[in-house]
N, C-alpha and C positions, 0 to 999 in steps of 0.2 A: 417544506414541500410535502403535501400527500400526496402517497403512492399507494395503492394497492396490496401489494406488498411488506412482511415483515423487514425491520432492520436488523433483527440477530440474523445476521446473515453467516453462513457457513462458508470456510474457508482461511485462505492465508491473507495477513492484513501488515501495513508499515504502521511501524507507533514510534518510527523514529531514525535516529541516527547511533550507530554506534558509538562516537564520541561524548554524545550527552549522556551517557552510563557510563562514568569513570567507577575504578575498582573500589571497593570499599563503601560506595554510595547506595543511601536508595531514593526511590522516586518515584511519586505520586504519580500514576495513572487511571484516568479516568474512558474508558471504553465499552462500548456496548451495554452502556448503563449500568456498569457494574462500576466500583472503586478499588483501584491494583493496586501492588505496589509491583515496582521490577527493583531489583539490586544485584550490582555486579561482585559474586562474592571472593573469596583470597585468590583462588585459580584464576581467577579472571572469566570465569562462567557464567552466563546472566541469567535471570532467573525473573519468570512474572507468573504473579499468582493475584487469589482474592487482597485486598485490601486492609480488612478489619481483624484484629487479632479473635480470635474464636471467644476469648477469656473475657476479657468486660467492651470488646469492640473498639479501644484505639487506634488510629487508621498508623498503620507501619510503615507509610511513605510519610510521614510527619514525625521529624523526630528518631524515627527505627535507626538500628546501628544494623552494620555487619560483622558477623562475630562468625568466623573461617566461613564454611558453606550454610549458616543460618542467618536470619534477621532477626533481630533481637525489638521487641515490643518496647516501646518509650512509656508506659502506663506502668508495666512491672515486670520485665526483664525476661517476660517465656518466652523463650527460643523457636523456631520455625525451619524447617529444613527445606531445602530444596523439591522435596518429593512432600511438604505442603502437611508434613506429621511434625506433632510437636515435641522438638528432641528435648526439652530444659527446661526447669521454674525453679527457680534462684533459691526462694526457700523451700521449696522440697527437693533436692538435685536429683535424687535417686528413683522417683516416681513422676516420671511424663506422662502428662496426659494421653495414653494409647488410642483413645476411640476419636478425639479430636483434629479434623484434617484443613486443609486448606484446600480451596483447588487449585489447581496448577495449570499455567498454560502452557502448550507448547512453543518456542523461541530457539529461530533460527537466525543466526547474522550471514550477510552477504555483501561482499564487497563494500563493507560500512554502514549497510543497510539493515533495520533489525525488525522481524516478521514476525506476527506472534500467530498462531491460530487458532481457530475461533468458532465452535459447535455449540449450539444452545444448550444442548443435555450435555454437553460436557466430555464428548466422544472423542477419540484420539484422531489423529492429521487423513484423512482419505487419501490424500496423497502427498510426494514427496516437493518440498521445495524448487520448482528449476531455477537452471542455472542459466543468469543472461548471459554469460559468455560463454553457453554452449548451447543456445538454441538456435542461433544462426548461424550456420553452414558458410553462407554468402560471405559474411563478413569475418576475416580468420583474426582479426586484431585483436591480443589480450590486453589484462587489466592493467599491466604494468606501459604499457602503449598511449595513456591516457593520463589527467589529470583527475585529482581527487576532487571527489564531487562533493565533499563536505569541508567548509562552510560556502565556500563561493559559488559553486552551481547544483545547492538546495533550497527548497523555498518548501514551507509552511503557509497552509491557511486554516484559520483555527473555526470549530464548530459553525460550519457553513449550511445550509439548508439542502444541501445534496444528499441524496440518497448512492452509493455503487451503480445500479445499474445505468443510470442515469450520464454517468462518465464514462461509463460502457459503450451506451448506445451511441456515442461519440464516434465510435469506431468504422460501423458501416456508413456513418454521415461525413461522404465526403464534400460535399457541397457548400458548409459551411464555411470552410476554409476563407472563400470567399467574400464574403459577407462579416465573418466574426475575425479571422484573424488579415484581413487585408491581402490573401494572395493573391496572386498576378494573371494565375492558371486556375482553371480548374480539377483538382484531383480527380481520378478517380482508378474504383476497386477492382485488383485486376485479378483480384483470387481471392477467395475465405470458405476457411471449415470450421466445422466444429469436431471436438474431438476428444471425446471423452472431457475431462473438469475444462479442456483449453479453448477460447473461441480463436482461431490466428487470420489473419487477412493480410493481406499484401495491395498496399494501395501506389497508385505514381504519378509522378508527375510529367506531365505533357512539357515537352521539351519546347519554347516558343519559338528559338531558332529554327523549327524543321517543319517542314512543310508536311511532313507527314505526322497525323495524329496517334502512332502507335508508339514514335520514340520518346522514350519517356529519359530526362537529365536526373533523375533522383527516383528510387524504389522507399519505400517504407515498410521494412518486415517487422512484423504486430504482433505479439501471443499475449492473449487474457491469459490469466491462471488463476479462473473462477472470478467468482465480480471482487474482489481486493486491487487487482493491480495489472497493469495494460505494462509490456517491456519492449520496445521497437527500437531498431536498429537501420540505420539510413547507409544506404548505398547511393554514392554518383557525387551529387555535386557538392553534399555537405557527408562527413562519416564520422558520424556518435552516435551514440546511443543515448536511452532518459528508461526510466521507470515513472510511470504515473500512481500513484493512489490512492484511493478515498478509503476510510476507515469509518463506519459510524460510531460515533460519541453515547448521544442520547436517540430517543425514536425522535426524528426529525432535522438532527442533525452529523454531519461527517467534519472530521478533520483532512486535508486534501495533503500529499505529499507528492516532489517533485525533485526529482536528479537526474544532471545531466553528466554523462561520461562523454567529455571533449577531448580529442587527442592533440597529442603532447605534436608540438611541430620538431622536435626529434628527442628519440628515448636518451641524451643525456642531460634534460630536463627533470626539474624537482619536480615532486608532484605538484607543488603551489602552481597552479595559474599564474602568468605575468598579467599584468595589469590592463593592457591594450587587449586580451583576450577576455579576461571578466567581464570589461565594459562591452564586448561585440557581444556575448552569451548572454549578456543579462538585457542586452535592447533588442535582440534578435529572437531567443528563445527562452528565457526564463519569465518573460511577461504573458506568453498566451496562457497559461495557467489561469490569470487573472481575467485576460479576455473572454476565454468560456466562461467562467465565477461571471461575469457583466449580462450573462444570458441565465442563468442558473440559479441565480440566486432570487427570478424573481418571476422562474418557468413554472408553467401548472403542467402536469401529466397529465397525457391525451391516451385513454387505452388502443383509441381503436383511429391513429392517425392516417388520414387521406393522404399516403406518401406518392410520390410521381414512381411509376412504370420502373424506374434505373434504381430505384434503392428498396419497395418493397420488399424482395423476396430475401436479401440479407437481413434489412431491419427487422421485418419478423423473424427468419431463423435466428437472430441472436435471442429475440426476446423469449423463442419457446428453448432455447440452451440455457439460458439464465434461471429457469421455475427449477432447473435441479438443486440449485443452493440456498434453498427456503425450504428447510426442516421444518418449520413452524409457520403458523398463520399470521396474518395480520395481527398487529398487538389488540385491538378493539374487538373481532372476532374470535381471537384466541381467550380473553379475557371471559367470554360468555359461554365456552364450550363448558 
């Protein structure tokens, strides 16, 4: 997909689950066109930084050991610390390389969910991670209330033609619903701001049983937290919650991530999902993911779209909240500066 638009996009981003980082491991990551590695070191703290060891370029997700809070180079054993300085060289033990660094990203886990962030020049977080089970007021249900969202109600799609904003602009488009995901009703948005890094909307749905078109059987409460990741929490006739988000890979491609927090039909249930509930979440909600992907993957971006009267004035107000998390130019423009 071209966009206008750079893909080092700025902000908080999913690259994952926190089960696929067991302790002791590392692992290959490849993100915003750079080559990572993440490794969860003795404490059980993860860690992601550049890739390549600084010394002849072995990649430290192939191969790399953990060794207490460092990664240890599979080419010739120099050490790497968490703060991305190199603490060790096997045969000079007493003399680290001091001027040689790695970068480091920032890595936050949340409720099994693991975020890294992400500034082109390499700037520290602008703001603070939120928290899904406290930005909804409406809905007071904690995490222990629900069923664990990894492995049964996550879903992966790998290096997709999606650009972030793009899964954004998703958000004021209530119409679709319709048309892409089969609904019955028509949604529609019954509040959005933007707010500082956050775009939130509150969108509902039209109750069919009622003659009157303001009752709405289901609320949808939404906050972006910058173009990474969409967190909505459903009031009325279904109540879960999901985190949406695209991460981009290379320039023109994202990796798409997807969980849902289902609640437990009573708190003295394991976290596992029973079986008759997997099957309802995964035919019910774990496939529109893939629904929009059927529109997306083969969308051209319109800068300047002929939208109807009822979605204008949000569709552009997100697109001019959106120009705040592009530090940088388009990759082909910036290439010529």
């Amino acid at each position: 997909m071209e966009v206008p638009f750079t893909w080092k996009v700025t902000g908080w981003f999913v690259i994952g689950w926190s089960p696929e980082f067991p302790e002791g491991e590392t692992k290959p990551l490849h993100y915003f066109g750079e080559d990572l590695v993440a490794y969860r070191d003795d404490s059980g703290e993860l860690h992601v930084m550049t890739g390549h060891c600084k010394h002849l370029g072995a990649h430290l997700g192939h191969g790399g050991k953990v060794v207490g809070d460092c990664v240890e180079c599979p080419f010739h054993g120099w050490r790497w610390g968490p703060d991305g300085s190199n603490r060790y060289i096997p045969y000079e033990p007493d003399r680290p390389n001091k001027v040689l660094r790695l970068q480091v990203y920032p890595v936050r886990e949340q409720y099994g969910i693991v975020f890294m962030w992400h500034q082109p020049e390499g700037e520290p977080p602008q703001w603070d991670l939120p928290d899904i089970f406290a930005k909804f007021p409406e809905i007071t249900a904690g995490p222990e209330e629900y069923y664990r969202i990894y492995p049964e109600f996550s879903r992966r799609a790998e290096r997709e033609p999606v650009h972030p904003q793009i899964v954004a602009e998703n958000g004021p488009d209530s119409s679709h619903f319709r048309y892409v995901h089969g609904a019955s009703v028509t949604p529609v948005c019954l509040e959005w701001e933007a707010v500082d890094n956050e775009w939130r909307f509150l969108t509902g749905w039209p109750d069919a049983d009622s003659d009157d078109p303001d009752t709405m059987s289901l609320r949808i409460h939404s906050h972006f937290s910058g173009l990474g990741y969409a967190m909505s929490a459903f009031e009325g006739a279904q109540n879960h919650r999901l985190i949406f988000a695209c991460t981009p890979v290379d320039d023109g491609y994202s990796d798409l991530f997807y969980s849902i927090w289902w609640p437990k039909r009573s708190l003295d249930e394991p976290d596992i999902p029973p079986e008759d509930i997997q099957r309802k979440v995964e035919d019910r909600f774990l496939v529109t993911v893939f629904e929009d992907l059927g529109i997306w993957r083969y969308q051209k971006y319109v800068e300047r779209p002929p939208l109807a009267r009822i979605d204008a004035k949000p569709y552009m107000a997100m697109r001019r909240w959106a120009t705040q998390f592009y530090d940088v130019p388009p990759a082909d423009t910036h290439a010529g500066v």
